[in-house]
N, C-alpha and C positions, 0 to 999 in steps of 0.2 A: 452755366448752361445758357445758348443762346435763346432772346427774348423771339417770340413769334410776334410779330406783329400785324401779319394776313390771318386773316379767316383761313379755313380748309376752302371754303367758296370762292372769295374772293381770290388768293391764288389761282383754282382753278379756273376761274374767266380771264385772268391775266395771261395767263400762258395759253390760251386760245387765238385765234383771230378772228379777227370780228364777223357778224356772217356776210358783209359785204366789202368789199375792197372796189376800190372807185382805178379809174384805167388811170387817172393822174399819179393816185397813189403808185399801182402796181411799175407804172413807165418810172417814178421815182427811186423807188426802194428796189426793185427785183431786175430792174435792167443791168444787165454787167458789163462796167466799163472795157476798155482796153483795157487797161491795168488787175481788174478782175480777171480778165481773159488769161493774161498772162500767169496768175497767180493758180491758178487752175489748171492750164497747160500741161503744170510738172507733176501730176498725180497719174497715175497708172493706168486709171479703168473706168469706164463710163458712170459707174455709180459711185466711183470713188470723186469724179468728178461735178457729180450732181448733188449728191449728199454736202459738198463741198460746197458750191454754188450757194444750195437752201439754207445751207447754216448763215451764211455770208450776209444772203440776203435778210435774211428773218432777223439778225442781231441789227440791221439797218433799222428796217421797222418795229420790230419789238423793242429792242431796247436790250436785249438779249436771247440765251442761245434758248430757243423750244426745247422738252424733252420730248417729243414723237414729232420725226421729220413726216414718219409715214401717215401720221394724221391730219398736214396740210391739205388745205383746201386742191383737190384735184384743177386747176385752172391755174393756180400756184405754181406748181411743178410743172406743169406744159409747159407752160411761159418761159420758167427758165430751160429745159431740157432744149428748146424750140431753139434758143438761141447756142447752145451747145451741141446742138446736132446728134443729142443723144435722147434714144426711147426714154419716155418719160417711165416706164416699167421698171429702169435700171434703178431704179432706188428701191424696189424690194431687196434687191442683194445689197441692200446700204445699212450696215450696222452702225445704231446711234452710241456710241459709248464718248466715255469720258476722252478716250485718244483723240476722237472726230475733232472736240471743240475743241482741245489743245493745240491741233493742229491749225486749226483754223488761227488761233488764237494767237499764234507763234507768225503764223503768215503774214497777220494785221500789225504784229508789233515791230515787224523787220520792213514792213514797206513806207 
């Protein structure tokens, strides 16, 4: 059996973002490259495209994947939807499952 090594708390503040994110940071971690762009291009549907985006980004800054996209910070998801030209709304139709981060995941390890 694996050892826990986080608290229940500790976890849970990890997998948070913090309650302020500075415009350095966000212009760092959440801006998407060209190369992001393109990686994004081949998905079908605006929230297929967003939900894709947020993961991408958040494993930049986090260090990995969130388990609730839909509980990023709302200025989060503008920022990137802003730059994808898609309602930031389109990630209520964004289901977070195990396929999302595989995907993503598969994306990161062929580019």
């Amino acid at each position: 059996m694996p050892a826990q090594f986080l608290s229940d708390s500790d976890h849970d503040r990890l997998n948070r973002f913090p309650q302020e994110i500075t415009q350095t940071d966000l212009d760092r971690f959440f801006w998407l490259s060209p190369d992001d762009h393109r990686a994004i291009l081949g998905l079908r549907s605006d929230h297929n495209r967003l939900g894709f985006a947020l993961f991408l980004c958040c494993l930049r800054y986090l260090g990995f994947f969130p388990e609730q996209l839909l509980q990023l910070p709302a200025f989060i998801i503008e920022y990137v939807a802003v730059q994808l030209q898609v309602s930031a709304d389109a990630l209520s139709l964004y289901e977070t499952h195990e396929y999302s981060v595989l995907t993503v995941s598969s994306v990161l390890l062929l580019a």
